[in-house]
C-alpha positions, -999 to 999 in steps of 0.1 A, spaced: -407 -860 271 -407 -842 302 -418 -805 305 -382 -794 318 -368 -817 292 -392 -799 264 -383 -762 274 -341 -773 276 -349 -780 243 -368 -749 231 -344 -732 246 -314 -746 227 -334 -738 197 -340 -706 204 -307 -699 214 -299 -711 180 -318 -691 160 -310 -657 176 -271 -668 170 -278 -675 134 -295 -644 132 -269 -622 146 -248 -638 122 -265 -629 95 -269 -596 105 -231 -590 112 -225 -605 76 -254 -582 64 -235 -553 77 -199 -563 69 -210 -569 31 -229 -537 32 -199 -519 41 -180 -543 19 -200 -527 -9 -201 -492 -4 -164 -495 1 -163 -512 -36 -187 -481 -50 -161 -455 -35 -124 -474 -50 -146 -477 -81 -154 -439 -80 -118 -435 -72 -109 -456 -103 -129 -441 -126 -113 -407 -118 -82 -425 -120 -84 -435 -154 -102 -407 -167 -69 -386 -156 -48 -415 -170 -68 -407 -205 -63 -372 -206 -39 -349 -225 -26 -333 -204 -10 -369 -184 0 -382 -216 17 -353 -227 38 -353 -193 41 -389 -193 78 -392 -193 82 -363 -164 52 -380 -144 53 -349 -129 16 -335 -123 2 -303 -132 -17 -276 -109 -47 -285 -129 -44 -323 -122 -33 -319 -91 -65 -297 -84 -92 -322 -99 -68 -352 -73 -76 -326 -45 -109 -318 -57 -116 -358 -58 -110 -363 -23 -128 -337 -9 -157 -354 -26 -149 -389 -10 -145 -364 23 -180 -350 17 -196 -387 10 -184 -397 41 -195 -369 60 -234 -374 48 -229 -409 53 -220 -397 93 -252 -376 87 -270 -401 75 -261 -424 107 -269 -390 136 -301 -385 121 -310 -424 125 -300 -420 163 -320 -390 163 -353 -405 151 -347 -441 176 -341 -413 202 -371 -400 197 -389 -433 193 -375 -442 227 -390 -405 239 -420 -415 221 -427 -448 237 -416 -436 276 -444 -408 274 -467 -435 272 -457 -455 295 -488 -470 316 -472 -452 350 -481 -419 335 -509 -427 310 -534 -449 334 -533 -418 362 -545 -397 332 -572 -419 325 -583 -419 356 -585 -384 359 -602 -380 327 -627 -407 340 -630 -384 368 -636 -351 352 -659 -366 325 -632 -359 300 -630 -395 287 -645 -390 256 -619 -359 241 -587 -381 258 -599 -411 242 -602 -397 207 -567 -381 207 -556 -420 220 -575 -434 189 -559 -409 163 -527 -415 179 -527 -452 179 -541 -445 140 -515 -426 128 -488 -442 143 -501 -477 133 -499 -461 94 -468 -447 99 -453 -480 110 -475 -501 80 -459 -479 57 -422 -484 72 -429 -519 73 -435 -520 34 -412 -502 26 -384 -522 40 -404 -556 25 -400 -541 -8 -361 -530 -4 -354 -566 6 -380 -581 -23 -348 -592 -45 -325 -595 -18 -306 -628 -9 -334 -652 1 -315 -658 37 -316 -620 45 -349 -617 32 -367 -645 52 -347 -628 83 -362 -598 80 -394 -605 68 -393 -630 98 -386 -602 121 -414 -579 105 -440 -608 105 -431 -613 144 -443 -579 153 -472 -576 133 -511 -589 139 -517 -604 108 -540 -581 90 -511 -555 88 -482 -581 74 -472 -568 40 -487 -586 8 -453 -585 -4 -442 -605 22 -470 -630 19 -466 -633 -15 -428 -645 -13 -443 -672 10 -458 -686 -19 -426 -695 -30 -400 -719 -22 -389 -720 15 -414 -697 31 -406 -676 60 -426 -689 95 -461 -676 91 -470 -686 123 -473 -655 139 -504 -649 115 -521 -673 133 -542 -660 165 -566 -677 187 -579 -649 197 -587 -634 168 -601 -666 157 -627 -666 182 -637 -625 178 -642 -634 140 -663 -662 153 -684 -638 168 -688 -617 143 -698 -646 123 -723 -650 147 -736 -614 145 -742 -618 107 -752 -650 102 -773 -662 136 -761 -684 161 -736 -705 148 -734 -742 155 -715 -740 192 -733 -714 202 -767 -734 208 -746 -758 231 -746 -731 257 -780 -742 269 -773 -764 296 -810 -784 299 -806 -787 264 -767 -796 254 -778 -828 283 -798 -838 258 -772 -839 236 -747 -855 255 -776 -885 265 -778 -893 229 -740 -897 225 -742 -919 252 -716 -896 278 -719 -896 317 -733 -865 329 -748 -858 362 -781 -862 374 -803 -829 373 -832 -815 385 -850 -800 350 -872 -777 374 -860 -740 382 -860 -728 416 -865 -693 434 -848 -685 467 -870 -698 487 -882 -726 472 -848 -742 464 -854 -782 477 -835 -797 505 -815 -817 495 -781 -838 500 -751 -844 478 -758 -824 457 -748 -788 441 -770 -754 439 -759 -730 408 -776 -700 392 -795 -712 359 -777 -682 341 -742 -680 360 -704 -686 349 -675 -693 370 -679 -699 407 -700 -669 417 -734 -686 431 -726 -716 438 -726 -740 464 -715 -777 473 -742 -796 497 -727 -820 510 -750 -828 543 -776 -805 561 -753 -788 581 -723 -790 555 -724 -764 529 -695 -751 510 -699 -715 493 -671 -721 466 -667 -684 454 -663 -673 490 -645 -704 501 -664 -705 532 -685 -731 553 -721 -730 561 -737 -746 587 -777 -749 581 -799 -738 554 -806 -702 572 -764 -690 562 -772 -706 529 -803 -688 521 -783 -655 532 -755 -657 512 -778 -663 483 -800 -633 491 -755 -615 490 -751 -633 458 -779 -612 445 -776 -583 461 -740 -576 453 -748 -586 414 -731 -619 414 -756 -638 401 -785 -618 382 -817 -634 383 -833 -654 413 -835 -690 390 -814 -718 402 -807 -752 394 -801 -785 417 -776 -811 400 -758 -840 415 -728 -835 439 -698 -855 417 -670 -869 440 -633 -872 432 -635 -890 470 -667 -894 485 -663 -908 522 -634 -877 525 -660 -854 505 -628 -841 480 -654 -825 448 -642 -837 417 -619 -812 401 -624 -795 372 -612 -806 336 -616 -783 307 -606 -796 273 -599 -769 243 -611 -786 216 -609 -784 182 -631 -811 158 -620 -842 164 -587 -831 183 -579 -820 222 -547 -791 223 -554 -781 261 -562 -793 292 -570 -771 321 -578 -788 353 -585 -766 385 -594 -779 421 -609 -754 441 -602 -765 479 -584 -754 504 -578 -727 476 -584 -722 436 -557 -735 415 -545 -747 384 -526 -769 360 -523 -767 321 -519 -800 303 -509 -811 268 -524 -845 256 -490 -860 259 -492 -853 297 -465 -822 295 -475 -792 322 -468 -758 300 -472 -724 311 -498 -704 292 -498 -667 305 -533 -672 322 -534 -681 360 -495 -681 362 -495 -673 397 -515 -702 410 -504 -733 394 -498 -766 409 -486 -800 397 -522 -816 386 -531 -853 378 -538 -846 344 -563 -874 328 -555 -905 309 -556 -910 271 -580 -930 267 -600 -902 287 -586 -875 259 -593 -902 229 -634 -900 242 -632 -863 241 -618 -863 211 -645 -884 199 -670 -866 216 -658 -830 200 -658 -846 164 -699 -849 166 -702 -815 167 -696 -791 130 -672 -764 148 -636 -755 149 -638 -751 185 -652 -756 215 -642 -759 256 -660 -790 267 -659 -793 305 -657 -818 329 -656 -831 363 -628 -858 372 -654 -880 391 -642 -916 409 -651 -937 379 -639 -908 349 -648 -881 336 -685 -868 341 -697 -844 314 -702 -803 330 -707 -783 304 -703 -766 267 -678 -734 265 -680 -719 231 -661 -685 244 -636 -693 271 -637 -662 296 -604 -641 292 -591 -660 263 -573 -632 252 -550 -636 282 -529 -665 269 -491 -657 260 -480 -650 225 -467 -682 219 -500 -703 232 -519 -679 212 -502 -687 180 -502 -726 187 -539 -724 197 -546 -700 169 -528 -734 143 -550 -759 160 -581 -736 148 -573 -733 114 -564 -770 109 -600 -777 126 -615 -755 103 -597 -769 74 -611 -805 86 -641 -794 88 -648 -782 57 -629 -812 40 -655 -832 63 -687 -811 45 -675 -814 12 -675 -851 16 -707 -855 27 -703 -861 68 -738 -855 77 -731 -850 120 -768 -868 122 -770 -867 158 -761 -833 162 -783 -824 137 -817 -841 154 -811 -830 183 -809 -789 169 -835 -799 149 -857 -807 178 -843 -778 202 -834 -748 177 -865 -731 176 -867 -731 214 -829 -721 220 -836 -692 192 -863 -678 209 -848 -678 244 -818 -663 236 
């Protein structure tokens, strides 16, 4: 299905949803009212009757006149109806009091006034005391809320199961999923459970990752970061990668050499790195500029350097891969989110005349994903027997996740590199979050039903056996 097809759809659906739950709200509030209204008449009955019962009316039953006294308690009735109705009015003010003063609340915050103030704090070394009054603030409001929250879970516990699921719904939405109520969890356990997805994250999948990592050791993705070493990797699952040079160059000692690409041993992104195509053909990526001879190269190393792009003098020589070789196009970049034995997202980026990008689904579907919104284009995507091999490829390897990239080379795809933290990957949209944030449960779930049955990932396992002690100590 195409992309504009997809988000007619979603949109239908959406629009469906917020109609059935304005729906139910109106018909929440209509039998509210329906039912205080009952209370009242049955107030009013009661009174009714107990006058009916009384001596004094039966004794003046054939006059039907009433007396002072019955007339009083009548009188004395509706003032009380009166006076329920005014706290009820009461009642309604001082709710419009406190979302005024939410509303107040949330405009002195707003990031026009509060990011000056940081700065100025910044500025007058004051940081420290602004940031702790931020931090209780965020604390106390953040109970404050939790406890609202509950509460309102518990009033609707025994509630119609339709209004239920509608609120819990909307309390779930709002809430990261360490603070959703355990009484709402607990009614998913039941029948027709309200949408947990907002629970998942895939953000805070991958910061739990590392905090894994931080009490346990390196875990199994993380030793792919070595480049030298995940080649070896990659040789032994028989995948096209480029050649290399194993040696490590300084400045000055880099080789000269055509076709072929110059990158710091210890660098991410673009920063450092340069495209060779001839002698007097050099393209500095992160500036996007042309050099002409090895003396504008060798400066705008020395720059990289300098300025703190690239930290340590140690680079590395690999093979130039082509998307077009006799019109010199580099093969664009093709970064597949993987997650053991599946691919959710495809991220392919060309980097000439200017950096851009394109977000894929397997099914070939373009999506927007809150990262790099402003400089999309309509990619090529890749085929799927090319997303079937790095599905393959990812299920070798005993993690939930991990980036694998590529270059888009003229005969397929040519293996780059191993990603085990994605830069920025808490910029993705709410929505991608959550649906990346699914894909990294259900790989985790496979993964452990994968253990359990005895998958033994041999030629992962030589090869860390061969390279962990190394990779250990030079980390």
């Amino acid at each position: 299905m195409r992309n504009t097809e997809m988000d007619a759809l979603e949109k239908a659906l959406q629009r469906a949803v917020e109609k059935e739950n304005e729906l139910l709200n109106e018909l929440m509030k209509k039998e509210k009212a329906i039912e205080l209204n009952e209370q009242l008449t049955a107030k009013n009955q009661k009174e009714y009757q107990k006058i009916k019962a009384s001596r004094t009316w039966k004794a003046t039953a054939p006059f039907r006149v009433l007396t002072p006294r019955l007339r009083k308690r009548l009188k004395e009735q509706e003032a009380h109806i009166l006076e329920l109705q005014s706290e009820l009015e009461d009642t309604k003010r001082s709710l419009r009091h406190t979302e005024e003063r939410l509303k107040i609340e949330i405009e002195k915050r707003d990031q026009e006034q509060l990011f000056p103030m940081l700065r100025e704090a910044k500025k007058n070394g004051d940081m420290m005391r602004l940031l702790d009054q931020i931090i209780e603030l965020k604390k106390t409001n953040k109970t404050h809320f939790a406890n609202a929250f509950k509460y309102i879970a518990s009033l609707y516990k025994h509630d119609r199961r339709d209004y239920r699921n509608m609120i819990y719904h909307k309390i779930v939405s709002s809430l990261p999923p360490e603070d959703i109520p355990e009484v709402i969890v607990r009614s998913m356990m039941g029948e027709k459970p309200t949408d947990l997805k907002q629970a998942a994250s895939f953000r805070k999948s991958l910061t739990m990752r590392q905090r894994q990592n931080q009490l346990t050791g390196p875990l199994p993705e993380w030793f792919l970061e070595h480049k030298a070493a995940s080649y070896q990797l990659i040789d032994a699952l028989n995948v096209t990668r480029p050649w290399t040079d194993d040696a490590t160059y300084d400045l000055m000692t880099i080789p000269k050499r055509e076709k072929c690409v110059i990158k710091p041993v210890n660098g991410a992104g673009s920063r450092g790195v340069y495209l060779v195509h001839g002698f007097h053909d050099i393209m500095d990526i992160k500036r996007a500029k042309r050099l002409s001879d090895r003396k504008q190269l060798e400066s705008s190393m020395k720059q990289d350097l300098d300025a703190g792009w690239v930290a340590d003098d140690a680079w590395s020589v690999e093979e130039l891969i082509y998307e077009n070789a006799e019109a010199k196009t580099p093969a664009r970049d093709i970064k597949c989110y993987c997650f053991y034995g599946e691919v959710a997202l495809i991220l392919e980026i060309i980097r000439s005349p200017e950096l851009k990008y394109c977000w894929w689904t397997v099914d070939g579907s373009r999506l927007r994903t809150g990262k790099y919104d402003e400089d999309l284009f309509n990619g090529e995507g890749i085929t799927k027997d090319e997303v079937d091999q790095v599905a393959q490829l990812c299920a070798n390897i005993p993690t939930p996740f991990i980036r694998i990239d590529f270059l888009k080379g003229e005969s397929g795809l040519v293996f780059g590199e191993f990603t085990p933290k994605p830069g920025n990957y808490d910029a993705f949209n709410e929505t991608i979050d959550q649906w990346l944030g699914d894909h990294f449960l259900q790989a985790e779930a496979r993964l452990t039903s994968d253990l359990l049955s005895g998958k033994r990932f041999g030629t992962y396992n030589e090869w860390i056996m061969a390279w962990k002690d190394h990779l250990i100590h030079t980390d």
